[in-house]
C-alpha positions in Angstrom: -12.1 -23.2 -6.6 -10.9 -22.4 -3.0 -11.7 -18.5 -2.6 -8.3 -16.5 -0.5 -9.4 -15.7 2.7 -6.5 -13.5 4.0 -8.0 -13.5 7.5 -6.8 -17.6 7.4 -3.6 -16.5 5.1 -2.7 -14.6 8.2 -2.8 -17.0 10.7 0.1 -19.3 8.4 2.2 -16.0 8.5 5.2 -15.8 10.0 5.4 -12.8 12.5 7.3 -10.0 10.9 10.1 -8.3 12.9 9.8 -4.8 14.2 5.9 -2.4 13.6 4.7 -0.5 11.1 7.8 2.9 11.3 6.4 6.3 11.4 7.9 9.5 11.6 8.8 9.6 15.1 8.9 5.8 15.5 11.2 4.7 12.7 12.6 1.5 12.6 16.2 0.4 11.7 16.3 -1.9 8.5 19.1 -3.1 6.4 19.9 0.3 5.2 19.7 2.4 8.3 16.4 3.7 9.9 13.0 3.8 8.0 11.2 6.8 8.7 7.3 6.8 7.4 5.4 9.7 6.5 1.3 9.7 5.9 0.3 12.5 3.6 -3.3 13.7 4.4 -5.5 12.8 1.4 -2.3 11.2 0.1 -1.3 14.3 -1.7 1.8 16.6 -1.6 2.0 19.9 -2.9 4.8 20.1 -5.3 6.8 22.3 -2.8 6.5 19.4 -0.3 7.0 16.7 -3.0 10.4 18.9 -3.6 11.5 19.1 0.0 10.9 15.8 0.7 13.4 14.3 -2.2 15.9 16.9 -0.9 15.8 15.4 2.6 16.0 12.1 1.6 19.5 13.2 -0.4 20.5 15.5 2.6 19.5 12.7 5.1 18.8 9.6 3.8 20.2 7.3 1.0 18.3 9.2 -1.6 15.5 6.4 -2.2 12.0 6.6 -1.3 9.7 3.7 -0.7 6.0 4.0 -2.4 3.9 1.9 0.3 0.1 0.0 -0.3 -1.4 2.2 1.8 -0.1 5.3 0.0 2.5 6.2 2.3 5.9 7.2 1.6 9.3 5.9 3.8 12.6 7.2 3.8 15.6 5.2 3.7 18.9 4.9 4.6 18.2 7.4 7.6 21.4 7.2 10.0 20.4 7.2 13.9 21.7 10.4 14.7 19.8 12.4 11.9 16.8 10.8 12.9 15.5 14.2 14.8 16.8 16.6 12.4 14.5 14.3 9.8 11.6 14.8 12.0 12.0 18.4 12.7 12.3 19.0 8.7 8.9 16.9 8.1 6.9 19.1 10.7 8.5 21.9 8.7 7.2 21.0 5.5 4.0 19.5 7.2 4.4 16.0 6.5 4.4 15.0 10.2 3.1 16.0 13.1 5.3 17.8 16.5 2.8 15.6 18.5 4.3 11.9 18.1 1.3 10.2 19.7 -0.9 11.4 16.6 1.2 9.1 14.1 -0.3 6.1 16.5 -3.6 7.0 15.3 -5.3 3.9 12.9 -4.2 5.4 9.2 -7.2 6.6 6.6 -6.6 5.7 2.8 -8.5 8.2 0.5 -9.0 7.1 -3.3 -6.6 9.0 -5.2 -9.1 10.8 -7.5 -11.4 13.3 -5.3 -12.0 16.7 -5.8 -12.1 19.7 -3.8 -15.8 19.7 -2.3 -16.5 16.5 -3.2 -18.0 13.5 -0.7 -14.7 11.6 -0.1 -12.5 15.2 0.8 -15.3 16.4 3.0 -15.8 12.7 4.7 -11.7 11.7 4.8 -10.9 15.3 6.4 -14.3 14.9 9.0 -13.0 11.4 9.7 -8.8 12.8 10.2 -10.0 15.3 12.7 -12.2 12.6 15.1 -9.9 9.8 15.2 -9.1 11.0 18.9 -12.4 9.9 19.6 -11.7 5.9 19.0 -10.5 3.5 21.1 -7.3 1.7 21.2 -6.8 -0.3 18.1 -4.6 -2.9 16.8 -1.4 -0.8 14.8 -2.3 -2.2 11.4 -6.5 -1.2 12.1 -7.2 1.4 9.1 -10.0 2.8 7.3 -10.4 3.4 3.6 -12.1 6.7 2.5 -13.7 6.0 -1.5 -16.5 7.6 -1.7 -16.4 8.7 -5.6 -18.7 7.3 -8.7 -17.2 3.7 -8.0 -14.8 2.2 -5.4 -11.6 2.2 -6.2 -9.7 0.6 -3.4 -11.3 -2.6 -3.3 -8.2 -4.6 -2.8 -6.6 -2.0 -0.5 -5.9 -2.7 2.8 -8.5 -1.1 5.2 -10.8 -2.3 7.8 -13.9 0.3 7.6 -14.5 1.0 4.5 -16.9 4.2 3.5 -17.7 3.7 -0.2 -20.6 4.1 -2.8 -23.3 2.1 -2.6 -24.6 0.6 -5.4 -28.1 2.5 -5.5 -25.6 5.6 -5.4 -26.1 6.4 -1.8 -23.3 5.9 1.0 -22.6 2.7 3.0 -20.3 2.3 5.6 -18.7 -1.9 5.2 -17.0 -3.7 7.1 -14.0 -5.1 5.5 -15.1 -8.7 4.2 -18.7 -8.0 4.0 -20.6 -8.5 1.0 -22.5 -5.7 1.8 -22.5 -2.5 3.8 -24.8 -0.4 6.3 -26.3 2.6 4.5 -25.5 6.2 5.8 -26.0 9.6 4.9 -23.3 12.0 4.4 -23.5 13.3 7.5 -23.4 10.2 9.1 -21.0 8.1 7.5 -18.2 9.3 9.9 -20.3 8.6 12.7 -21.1 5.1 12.0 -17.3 4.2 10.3 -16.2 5.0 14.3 -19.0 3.2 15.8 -17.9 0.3 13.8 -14.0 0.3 14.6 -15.5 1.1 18.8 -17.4 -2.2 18.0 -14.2 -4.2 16.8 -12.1 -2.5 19.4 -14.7 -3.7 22.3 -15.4 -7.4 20.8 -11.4 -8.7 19.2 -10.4 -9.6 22.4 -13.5 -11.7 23.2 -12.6 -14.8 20.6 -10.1 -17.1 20.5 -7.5 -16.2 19.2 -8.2 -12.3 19.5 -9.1 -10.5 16.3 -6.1 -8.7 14.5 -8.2 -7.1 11.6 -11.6 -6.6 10.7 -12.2 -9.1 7.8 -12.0 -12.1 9.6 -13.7 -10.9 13.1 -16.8 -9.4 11.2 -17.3 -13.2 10.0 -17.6 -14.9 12.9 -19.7 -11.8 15.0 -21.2 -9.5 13.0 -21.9 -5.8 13.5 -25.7 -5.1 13.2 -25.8 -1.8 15.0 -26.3 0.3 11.8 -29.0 0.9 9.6 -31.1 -2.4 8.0 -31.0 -3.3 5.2 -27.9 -4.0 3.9 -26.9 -2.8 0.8 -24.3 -4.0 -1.8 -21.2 -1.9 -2.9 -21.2 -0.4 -6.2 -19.0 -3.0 -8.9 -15.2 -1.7 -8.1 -13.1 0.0 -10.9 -9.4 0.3 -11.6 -6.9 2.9 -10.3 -5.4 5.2 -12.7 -2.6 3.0 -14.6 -0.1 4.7 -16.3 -0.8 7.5 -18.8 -3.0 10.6 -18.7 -5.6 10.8 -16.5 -8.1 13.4 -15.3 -6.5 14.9 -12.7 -3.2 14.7 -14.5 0.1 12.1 -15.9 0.6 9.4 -14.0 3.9 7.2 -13.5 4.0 3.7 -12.4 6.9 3.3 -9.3 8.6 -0.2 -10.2 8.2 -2.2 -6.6 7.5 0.9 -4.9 11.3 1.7 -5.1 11.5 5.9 -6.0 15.1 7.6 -6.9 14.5 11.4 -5.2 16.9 12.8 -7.3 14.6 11.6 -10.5 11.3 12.3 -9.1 12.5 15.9 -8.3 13.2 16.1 -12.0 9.6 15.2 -13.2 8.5 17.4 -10.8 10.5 20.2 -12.3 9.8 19.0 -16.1 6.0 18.1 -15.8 5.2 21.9 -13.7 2.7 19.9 -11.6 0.8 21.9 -8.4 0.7 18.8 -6.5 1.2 14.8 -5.8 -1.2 11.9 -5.5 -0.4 8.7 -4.4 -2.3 5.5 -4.8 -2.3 1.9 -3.4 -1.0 0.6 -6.1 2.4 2.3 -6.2 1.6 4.6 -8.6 2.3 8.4 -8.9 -0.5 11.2 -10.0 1.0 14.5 -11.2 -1.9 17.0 -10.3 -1.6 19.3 -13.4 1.3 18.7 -14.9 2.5 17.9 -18.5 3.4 14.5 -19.5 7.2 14.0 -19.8 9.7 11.2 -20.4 10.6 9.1 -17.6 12.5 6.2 -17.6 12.9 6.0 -14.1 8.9 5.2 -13.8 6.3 3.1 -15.9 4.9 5.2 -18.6 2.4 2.3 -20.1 -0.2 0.7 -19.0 0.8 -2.9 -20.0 4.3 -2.8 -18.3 5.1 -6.2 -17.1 6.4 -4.7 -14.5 3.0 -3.8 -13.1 2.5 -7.1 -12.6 6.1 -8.2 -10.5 6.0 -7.8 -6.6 9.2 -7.4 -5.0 10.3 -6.1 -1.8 13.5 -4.4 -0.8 15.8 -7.6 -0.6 19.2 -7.6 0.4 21.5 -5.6 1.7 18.3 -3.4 2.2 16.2 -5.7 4.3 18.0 -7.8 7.2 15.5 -10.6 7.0 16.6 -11.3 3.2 19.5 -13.1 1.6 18.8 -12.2 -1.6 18.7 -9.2 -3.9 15.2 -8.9 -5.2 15.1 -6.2 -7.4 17.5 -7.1 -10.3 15.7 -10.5 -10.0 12.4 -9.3 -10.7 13.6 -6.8 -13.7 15.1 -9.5 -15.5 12.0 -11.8 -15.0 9.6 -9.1 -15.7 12.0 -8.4 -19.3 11.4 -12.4 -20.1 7.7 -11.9 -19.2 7.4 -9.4 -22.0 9.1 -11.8 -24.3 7.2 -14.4 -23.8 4.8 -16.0 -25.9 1.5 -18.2 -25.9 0.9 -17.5 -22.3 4.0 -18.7 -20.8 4.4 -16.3 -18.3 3.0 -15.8 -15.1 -0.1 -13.4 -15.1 1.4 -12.4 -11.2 5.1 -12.7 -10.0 6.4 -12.1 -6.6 9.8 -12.1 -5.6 10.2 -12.1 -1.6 13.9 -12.0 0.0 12.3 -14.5 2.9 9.1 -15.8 3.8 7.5 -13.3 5.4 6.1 -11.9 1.9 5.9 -8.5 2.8 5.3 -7.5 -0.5 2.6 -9.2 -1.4 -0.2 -11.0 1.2 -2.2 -12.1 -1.7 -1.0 -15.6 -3.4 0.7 -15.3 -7.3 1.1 -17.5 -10.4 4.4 -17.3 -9.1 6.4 -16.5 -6.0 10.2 -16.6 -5.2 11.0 -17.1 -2.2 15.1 -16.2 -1.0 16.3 -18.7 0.9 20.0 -19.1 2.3 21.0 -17.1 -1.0 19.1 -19.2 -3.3 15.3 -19.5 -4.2 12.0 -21.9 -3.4 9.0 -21.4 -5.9 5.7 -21.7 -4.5 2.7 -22.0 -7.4 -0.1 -20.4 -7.0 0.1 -19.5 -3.3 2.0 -16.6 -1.1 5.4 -16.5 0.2 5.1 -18.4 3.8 3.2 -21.3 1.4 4.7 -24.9 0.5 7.2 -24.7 -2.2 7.5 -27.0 -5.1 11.1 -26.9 -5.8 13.6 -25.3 -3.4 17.3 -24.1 -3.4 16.9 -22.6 -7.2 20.1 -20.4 -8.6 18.9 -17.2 -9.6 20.6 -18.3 -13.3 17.5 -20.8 -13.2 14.6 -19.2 -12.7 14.3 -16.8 -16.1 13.9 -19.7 -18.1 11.7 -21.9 -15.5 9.5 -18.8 -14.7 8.6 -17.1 -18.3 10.3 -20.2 -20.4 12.5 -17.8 -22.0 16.3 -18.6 -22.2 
């Protein structure tokens, strides 16, 4: 079998529209401006958490978006609000009053680290150098998972600071089999002088490197410390239920209702908010409550359906998404004997930006109807084309 090698899967891409929004930078959508924020640590306090689904009711259209890179975006966000938006995220200290800092390449930090611990101390060394790198392409980030095991294998990052499988430190580059070894001390050190090395060498192939996983394979850094050493074998993110550090809530395609999150903030009494890569929700001390807005077990279907915004949301799309994927997700639960996909995307074009990865099975909006593509991503060779959505419950889960 054919391994993915999204370095290639990039190149068949088609080029998305707009950047990556930030706070200060957001960009218009479907619905009105999106405005990104990057928690630090990718945690809230619960007073943030609080004054953040305010905003987006005050502001915005009262949704929230649950990003892979554990960021939160605010919808619906009408021009002219845009810098009363901004002025009340500096307030609650969600962005920064220096726009040029949100251009800095973002950090993702495994949701589970304690105070004191090596992936705090490293992350918040590694937040207060970034100045020091070069320029870097907008999507270059690094990934911060220094606990027992990696967690954030299939995260997006680029340089990646992780536990080695002798139980030291390694700093990898992403696509490596195996990472330079580094002390704690260190590991910030040589995680820059690995991105300086990308920034210095992309532009020197043909065509000029984008990310790191595909660059590293044709050059090679081999400035850090010999021998190599292999990651520790990658666990699971916290799936939905109780977890150490507290309940946590599954976000259906990353989609949040403010109004109800504010309410489990409320009901559950949690200090604080984690976020993780996989559009889930950690409530830092709090008590488990009902939900029905979120995924409360482990084994939703729904955990395993991509979808992104859709229409009237997304301009690109000419389809809605969402109520598509519930409905297949409900005739993935019925199904039986295997019948249903193990993955499902459902992407309003062909862009996919909901899922880079390939699926069992992807739905791609087209011209109001749908193309399926087996096995492959959403910019891939379909198999049928021009499906009503009354067609695909059955042909997807074989469920009537």
């Amino acid at each position: 079998m054919t391994r993915f090698d999204p370095s290639a899967a990039d190149s068949l891409r088609p080029a998305a529209k707009g950047w990556c929004p930030g706070a200060h930078r957001a960009m218009a959508s479907g619905d009105g401006l999106l405005v990104r924020v990057r928690p630090q640590l990718a945690r809230l306090t619960s007073a943030q958490a609080l004054g953040l689904c305010a905003l987006a009711r005050r502001l915005g259209s009262g949704l929230i978006d649950l990003t892979h890179r554990a960021n939160l975006q605010l919808r619906g966000v009408k021009p002219h609000d845009h810098g009363a938006v901004v002025d009340a995220l500096c307030a609650l200290g969600l962005a920064d009053a220096d726009a040029a800092r949100e251009t800095r390449p973002p950090v993702l930090v495994a949701p589970c680290w304690q105070a004191g611990d090596d992936t705090e101390g490293i992350a918040t060394e590694l937040l207060s150098r970034l100045d020091e790198l070069p320029v870097l392409p907008p999507k270059f980030g690094f990934a911060v998972d220094a606990g027992p095991a990696p967690v954030l294998a299939a995260a997006p990052a680029d340089v990646r600071i992780e536990r080695a499988r002798s139980g030291g430190l390694l700093v990898r580059a992403d696509g490596a089999t195996a990472g330079h070894p580094v002390s704690r001390a260190g590991a910030v050190d040589a995680a820059l002088a690995m991105a300086a090395w990308f920034a210095a060498t992309a532009q020197g192939v043909e065509p000029p490197s984008r990310r790191m996983r595909g660059h590293q394979r044709t050059l090679g850094w081999a400035e850090g410390p010999q021998p190599l050493e292999a990651a520790a074998a990658s666990v699971a993110l916290p799936a939905p239920g109780m977890s150490a550090l507290g309940p946590v809530y599954g976000v259906p395609f990353g989609r949040i209702e403010a109004a109800a999150l504010a309410t489990l903030l409320h009901d559950s009494g949690a200090s604080g908010l984690r976020l993780t890569p996989h559009r889930a929700l950690v409530l830092e001390g709090g008590r488990w409550c009902d939900a029905r807005a979120f995924i409360t077990v482990a084994d939703d279907p729904l955990l395993r359906v991509d979808a992104c915004p859709g229409a009237p949301s997304c301009a690109s799309a000419t389809v809605a998404t969402h109520a598509v994927a519930r409905a297949l997700a409900s005739g993935m639960a019925a199904a039986a004997g295997g019948a249903a996909p193990r993955s499902l995307h459902v992407s309003g074009c062909a862009k996919g930006c909901a899922r880079a990865r390939p699926a069992d099975a992807t739905l791609v909006g087209r011209d109001g109807a749908f193309d399926l593509v087996r096995g492959g991503c959403a910019w891939d060779a379909p198999v049928q084309t021009r499906l009503p959505p009354g067609a695909l419950r059955s042909l997807i889960t074989g469920t009537p």
